[in-house]
N, C-alpha and C positions, 0 to 999 in steps of 0.2 A: 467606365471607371466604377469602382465601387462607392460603395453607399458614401454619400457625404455629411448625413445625419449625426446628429450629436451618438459618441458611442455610448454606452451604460457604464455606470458608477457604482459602487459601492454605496450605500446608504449611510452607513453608521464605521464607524474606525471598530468599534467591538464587535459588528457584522464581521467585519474584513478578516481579523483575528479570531472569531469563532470558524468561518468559514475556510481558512488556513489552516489552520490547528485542525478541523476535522478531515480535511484532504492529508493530511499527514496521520491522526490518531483512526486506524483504520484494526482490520479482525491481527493484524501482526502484533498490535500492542498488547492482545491478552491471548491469542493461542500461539503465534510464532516464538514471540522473546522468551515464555516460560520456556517451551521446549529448548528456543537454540541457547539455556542460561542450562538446562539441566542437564543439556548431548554435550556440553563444552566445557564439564568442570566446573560449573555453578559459580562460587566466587572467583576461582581464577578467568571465568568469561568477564566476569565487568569489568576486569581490569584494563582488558583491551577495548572494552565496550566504548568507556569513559576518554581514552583516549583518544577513539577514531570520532568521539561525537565531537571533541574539541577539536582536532585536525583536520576532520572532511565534516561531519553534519553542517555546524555553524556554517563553516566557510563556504558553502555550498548552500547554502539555505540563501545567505545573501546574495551571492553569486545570483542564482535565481530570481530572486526578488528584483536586484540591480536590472541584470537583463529585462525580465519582463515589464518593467516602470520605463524603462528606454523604450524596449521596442510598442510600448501604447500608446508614447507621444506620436509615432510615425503612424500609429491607427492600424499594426498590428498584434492580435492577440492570442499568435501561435508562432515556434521556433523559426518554422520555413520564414517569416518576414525577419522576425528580428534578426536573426542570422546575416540576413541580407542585408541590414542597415549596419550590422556592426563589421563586415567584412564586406569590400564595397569587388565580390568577386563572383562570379557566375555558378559556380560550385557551393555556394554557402547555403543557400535555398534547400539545397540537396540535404547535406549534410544537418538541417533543420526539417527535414521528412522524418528523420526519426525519433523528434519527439513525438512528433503525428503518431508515429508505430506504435511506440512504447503505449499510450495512452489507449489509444482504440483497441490494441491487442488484451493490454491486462483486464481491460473492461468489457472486454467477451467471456473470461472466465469466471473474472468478479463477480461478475452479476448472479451467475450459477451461485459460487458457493454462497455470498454474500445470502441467495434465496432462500440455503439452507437452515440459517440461523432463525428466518423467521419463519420456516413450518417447525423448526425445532420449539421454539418458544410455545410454542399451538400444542404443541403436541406435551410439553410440560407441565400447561396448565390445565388440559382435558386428561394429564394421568393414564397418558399412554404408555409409561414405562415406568415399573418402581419395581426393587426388590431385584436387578439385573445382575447377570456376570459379566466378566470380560468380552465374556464367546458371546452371549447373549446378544448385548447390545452392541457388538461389534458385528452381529448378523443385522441386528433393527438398522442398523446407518448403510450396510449394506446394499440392505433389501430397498429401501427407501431412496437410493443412489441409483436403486434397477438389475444392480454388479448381480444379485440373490433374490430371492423370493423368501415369504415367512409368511406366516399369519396374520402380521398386521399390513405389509403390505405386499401386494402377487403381482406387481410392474410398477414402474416407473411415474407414472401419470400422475401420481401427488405431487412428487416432487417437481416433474412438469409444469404440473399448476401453480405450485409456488414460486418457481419461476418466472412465468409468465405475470404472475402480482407483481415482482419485485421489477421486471421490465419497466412494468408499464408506471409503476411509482417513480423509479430514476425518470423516465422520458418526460412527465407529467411535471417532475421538479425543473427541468433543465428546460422544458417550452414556456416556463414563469421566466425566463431570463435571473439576470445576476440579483438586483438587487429583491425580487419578488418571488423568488424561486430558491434559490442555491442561499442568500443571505438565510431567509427566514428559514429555510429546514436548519442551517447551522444553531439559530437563536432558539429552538425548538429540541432539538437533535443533544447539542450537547451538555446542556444543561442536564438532562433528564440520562444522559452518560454519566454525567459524572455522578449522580445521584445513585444511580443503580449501583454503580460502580463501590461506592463510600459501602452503601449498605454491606455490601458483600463483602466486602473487605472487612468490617468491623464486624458482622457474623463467623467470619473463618478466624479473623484474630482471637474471638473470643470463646472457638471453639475447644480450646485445649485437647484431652487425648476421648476420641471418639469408643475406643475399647478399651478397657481398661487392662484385659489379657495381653495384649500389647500395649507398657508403656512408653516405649522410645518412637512409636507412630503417634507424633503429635505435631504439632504448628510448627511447634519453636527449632524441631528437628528441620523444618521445612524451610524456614527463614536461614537458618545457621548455613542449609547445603546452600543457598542460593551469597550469602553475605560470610562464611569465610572460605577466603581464597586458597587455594592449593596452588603454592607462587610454584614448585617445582611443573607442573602444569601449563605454564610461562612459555615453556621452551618446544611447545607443539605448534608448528605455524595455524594449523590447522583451525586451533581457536582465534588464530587471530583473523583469517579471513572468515572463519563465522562472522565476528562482532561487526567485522567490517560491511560484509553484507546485511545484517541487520541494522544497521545504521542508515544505510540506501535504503532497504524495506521500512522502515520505519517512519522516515521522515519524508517520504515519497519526493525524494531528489530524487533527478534525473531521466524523471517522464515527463516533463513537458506543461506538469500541472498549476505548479507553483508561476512559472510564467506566466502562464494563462491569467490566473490571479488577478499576480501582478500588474497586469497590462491594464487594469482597470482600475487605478488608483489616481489620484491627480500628480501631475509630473512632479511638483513638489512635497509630496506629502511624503513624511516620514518612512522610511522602510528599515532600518537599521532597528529599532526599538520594534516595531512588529514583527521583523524577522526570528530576532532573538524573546519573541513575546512564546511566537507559535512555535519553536523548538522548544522551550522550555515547558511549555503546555505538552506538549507532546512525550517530554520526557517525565513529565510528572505520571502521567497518565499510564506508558506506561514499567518505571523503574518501581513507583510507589504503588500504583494500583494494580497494573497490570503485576506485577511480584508478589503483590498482595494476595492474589486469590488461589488461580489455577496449581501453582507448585506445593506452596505450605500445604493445602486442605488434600492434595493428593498425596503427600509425605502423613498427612495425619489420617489417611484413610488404609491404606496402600501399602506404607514402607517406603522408604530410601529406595533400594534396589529396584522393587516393584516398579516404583515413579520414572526409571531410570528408564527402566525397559518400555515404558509405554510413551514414554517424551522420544524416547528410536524409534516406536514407529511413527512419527509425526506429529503436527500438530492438529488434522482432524482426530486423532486417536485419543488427545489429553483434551479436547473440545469438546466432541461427542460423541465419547465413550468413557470414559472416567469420569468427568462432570456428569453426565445425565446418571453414571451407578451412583455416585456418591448425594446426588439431588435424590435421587429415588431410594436413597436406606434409610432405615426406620432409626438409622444413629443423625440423622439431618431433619428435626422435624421442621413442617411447613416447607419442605424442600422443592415442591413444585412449583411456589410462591417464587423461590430465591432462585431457583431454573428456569422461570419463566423471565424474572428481570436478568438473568447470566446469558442467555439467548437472546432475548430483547436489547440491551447493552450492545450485542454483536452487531445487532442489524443496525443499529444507527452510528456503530461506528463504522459499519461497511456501505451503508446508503453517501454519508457524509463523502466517502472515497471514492464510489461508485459517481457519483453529479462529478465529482471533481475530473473524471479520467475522461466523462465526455466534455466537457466545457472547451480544452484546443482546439479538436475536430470541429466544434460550432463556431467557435470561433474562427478558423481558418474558415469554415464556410460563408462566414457574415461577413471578415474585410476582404478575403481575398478574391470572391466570386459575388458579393455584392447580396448573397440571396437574405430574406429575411429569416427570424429567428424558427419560424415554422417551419420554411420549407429545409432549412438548413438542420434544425433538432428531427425531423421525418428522416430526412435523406440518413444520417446517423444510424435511427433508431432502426430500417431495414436492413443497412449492413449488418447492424450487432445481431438483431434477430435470426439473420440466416445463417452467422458464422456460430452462434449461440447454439445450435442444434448439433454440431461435430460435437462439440464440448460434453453436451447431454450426453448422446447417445452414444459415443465413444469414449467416455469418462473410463469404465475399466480397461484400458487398452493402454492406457496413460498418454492420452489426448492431450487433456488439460496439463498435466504435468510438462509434457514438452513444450506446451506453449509459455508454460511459467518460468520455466530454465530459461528460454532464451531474451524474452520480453520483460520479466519481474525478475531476473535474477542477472542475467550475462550481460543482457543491454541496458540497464541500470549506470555498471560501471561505465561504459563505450562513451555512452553519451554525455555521462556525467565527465569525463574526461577529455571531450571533444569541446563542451561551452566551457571550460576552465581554460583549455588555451587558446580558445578563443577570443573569449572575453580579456583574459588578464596577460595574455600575450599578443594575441595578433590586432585588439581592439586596442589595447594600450591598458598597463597597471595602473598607472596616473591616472590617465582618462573614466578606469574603472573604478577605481576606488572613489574619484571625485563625485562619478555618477552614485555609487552607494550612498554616501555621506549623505547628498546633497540632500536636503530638507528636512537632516534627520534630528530629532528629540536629541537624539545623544550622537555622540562619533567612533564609530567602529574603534578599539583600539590601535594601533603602530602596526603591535604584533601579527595582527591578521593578515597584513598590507604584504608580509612575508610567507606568510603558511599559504594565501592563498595562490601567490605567484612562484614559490617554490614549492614547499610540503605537501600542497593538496594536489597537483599535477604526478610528483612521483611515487606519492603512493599509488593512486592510482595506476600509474605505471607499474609498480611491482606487482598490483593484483592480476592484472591482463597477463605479464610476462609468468609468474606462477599459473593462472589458468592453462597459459597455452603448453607450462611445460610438463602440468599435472594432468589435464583432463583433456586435449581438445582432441588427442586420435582417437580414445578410446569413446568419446561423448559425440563427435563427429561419424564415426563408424559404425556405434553402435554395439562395440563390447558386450556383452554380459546381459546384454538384453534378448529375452523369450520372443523367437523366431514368430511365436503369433502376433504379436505388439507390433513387430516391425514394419508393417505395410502402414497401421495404423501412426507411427511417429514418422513416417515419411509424409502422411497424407496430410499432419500437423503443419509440417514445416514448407509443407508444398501451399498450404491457406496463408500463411505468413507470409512466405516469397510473394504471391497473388495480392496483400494488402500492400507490400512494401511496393511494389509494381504500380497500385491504381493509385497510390501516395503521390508517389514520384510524376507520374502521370498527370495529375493534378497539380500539381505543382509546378510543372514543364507550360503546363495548358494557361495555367492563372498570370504566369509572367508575361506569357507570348504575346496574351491579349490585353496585355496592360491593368489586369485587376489589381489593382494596390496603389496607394496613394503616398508621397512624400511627407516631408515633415508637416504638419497641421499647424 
């Protein structure tokens, strides 16, 4: 049987809530939302924004919490158990392997980019780039990626190395377990976010017009695109399943994380008031701050149009290529100061996300196979390391990108729609809701008891049935994509089917020989 030791807890209720809020406040809150706010008609995006955070974030944020406070009375603290207890069916288990995916998957890419933010930082304050252009410093992140070669770097191996830091800092948090490891970087981590964060925001606020030969390239131009709407812009579905996807990237539903959490809180202790604590955190973080920086200061460096075109190519492009020109002009002083905490800021709110996406897998290793916290964060940390090396060294091929589509972007929703009726259908809505409530500060409103047993189930449905009727021959075939890429996104998806396989596998193996424990 497995381990029958006391499981670990949480230290502090504002541990739990920092610790939540930063597995949710990750690199989407200040390079993703600026860009998908600026590719989607700036104020007519929030308007769906705000919508889908009240009809699926919330709803789903409990939903998750609920389950995983369930499933850690029964002494498990990953999908594959809890699933099991809330569906008393042989198939559940399964269909709880993929939050196991979701989480190990994004956290093979993670970890790369997350790496980048902190050689970027290094590289800010030793004034390795000022005075850049577009082309310029879109060769430096390049070369520095491996994709190029330059002067400052002739291979890959920094970046490498920075990597391999950032490995060994995730794995170094997560062998501290919950409350000595994951709590403290949260108490440590985000405080010193939201610090960096204030300042930068209160510097670009107070920026006003950086050149004065252009006076319509200022702040206020930059807050106006993001805050008035273009309601005729309304009628693009298009933007509506942005918001809607950023909402899933945002609040890190639907990977299996927040459960995990969850699972470690005392069966009574409030979830309802901490739920709604860490989305709120999370939207402050990033509607206010995250809006705060990247858009206005590139509208006031840039132009409108300019901003436009450089939020199309992504959000490494408005990350670490627009911020480091605009850090390094002589119109930003001390700007290596305010690039080093802009970079720094990323890392901790990617570290924060990073512990969070391995915590299941450990978790599932520690109730379901009994192993201790060492052998189980080791076991982890060699899968990630070997699957980590495609990601490197096939980065220009669009490796990582394939693996973000299906893991950080497609199976988001699947899953996220799979514990909804689960829980609030096949567990029971009464049963559910009774479990949310139960020990809570406050009580869920009436109205959720609705959105989340209807609303949140069919939207979700409408986003799967538009995926499949919009994108899935051409995304599944391989449309439009450069014939040299193509071995390489086969090779992507062929590592994934191999994870979903040894998941499953495990999973088959842990039930067979009775590794799991009933109610405690």
């Amino acid at each position: 049987m497995a381990q029958k030791g006391e499981r670990e807890q949480w230290g502090t209720k504002i541990g739990l809530i920092l610790a939540v809020a930063g597995n949710a406040v990750g690199l989407g809150n200040f390079l993703r939302f600026p860009v998908q706010a600026a590719s989607n008609g700036g104020g007519a995006f929030m308007i769906p924004y705000f919508i889908f955070f009240l009809l699926l974030g919330i709803p789903l944020m409990w939903i998750e919490w609920g389950i995983g406070r369930y499933g850690g009375k029964f002494r498990h603290g990953s999908t594959p158990g809890m699933f099991d207890v809330l569906w008393k069916n042989k198939l559940a288990k399964y269909f709880g392997t993929l939050g196991l995916f979701m989480s190990i998957t994004i956290l093979i890419y993670y970890t790369y980019i997350e790496s980048w933010t902190l050689g970027f930082s290094l590289f800010s304050i030793l004034g390795l780039y000022s005075n850049e252009t577009r082309e310029t410093m879109t060769n430096f992140l390049s070369s520095y990626q491996g994709i190029t070669e330059s002067e400052t770097f002739t291979s890959i191996w920094t970046a490498y190395l920075t990597m391999l830091i950032t490995f060994v800092l995730n794995f170094a948090i997560l062998y501290k377990g919950i409350s000595k490891g994951i709590e403290k970087l949260a108490k440590i981590a985000m405080p010193m976010l939201f610090i960096f964060a204030i300042i930068l925001a209160i510097r670009i606020i107070t920026l006003g017009t950086p050149d004065p030969a252009y006076p319509m390239n200022n702040v206020e131009s930059g807050f106006a695109f993001i805050w008035n709407p273009d309601f005729t812009a309304l009628g693009n579905p298009n933007i509506w399943l942005a918001a809607a996807g950023q909402i899933f990237f945002t609040l890190s539903v639907g990977m299996g994380t927040i459960h995990a959490y969850a699972s470690y809180v005392k069966p009574k202790e409030d979830i309802v008031l901490s739920g709604l604590a860490t989305a709120s955190t999370n939207e402050f973080t990033e509607v206010i701050l995250g809006g705060s920086i990247a858009i206005p200061v590139a509208v006031a460096f840039f132009g409108l149009t300019a901003t436009k075109e450089i939020a199309a190519g992504g959000a490494f492009n408005l990350g670490f290529v627009a911020m480091p020109i605009i850090f390094g002009s002589n119109a930003f002083p001390f700007g290596e100061i305010f690039g080093f905490m802009w970079f720094l800021l990323l890392f901790f709110a990617g570290i924060t996300s990073s512990v969070a996406m391995g915590q299941p897998v450990v978790a599932f290793l520690e109730d379901e196979f009994g192993m201790d916290r060492k052998k189980a964060v080791a076991t982890l940390a060699i899968g990630v390391l070997i699957a980590v090396q495609f990601v490197v060294f096939f980065l220009k091929f669009g490796f990582l990108d394939e693996m973000d589509y299906w893991a950080g972007t497609f199976g988001l929703v699947v899953f996220a729609l799979i514990e909804t009726i689960l829980f609030m259908w096949v567990f029971g809505a009464d049963k559910a809701w009774k479990e949310m409530n139960s020990g809570g500060d406050i009580q869920i409103p009436k109205f959720f008891y609705y959105v989340m047993k209807y609303v949140t189930p069919v939207i979700l449905m409408v986003i799967m049935i538009w995926w499949f009727i919009q994108s899935a021959v051409p995304t599944l075939f391989l449309y439009n994509v450069p014939e040299e890429k193509i071995p390489y996104i086969w090779s992507a998806r062929i590592l994934m089917i191999i994870i979903a396989l040894i998941l499953i596998w495990m999973v088959k193996k842990a039930w067979a020989n009775n590794k799991h424990n009933e109610v405690i």
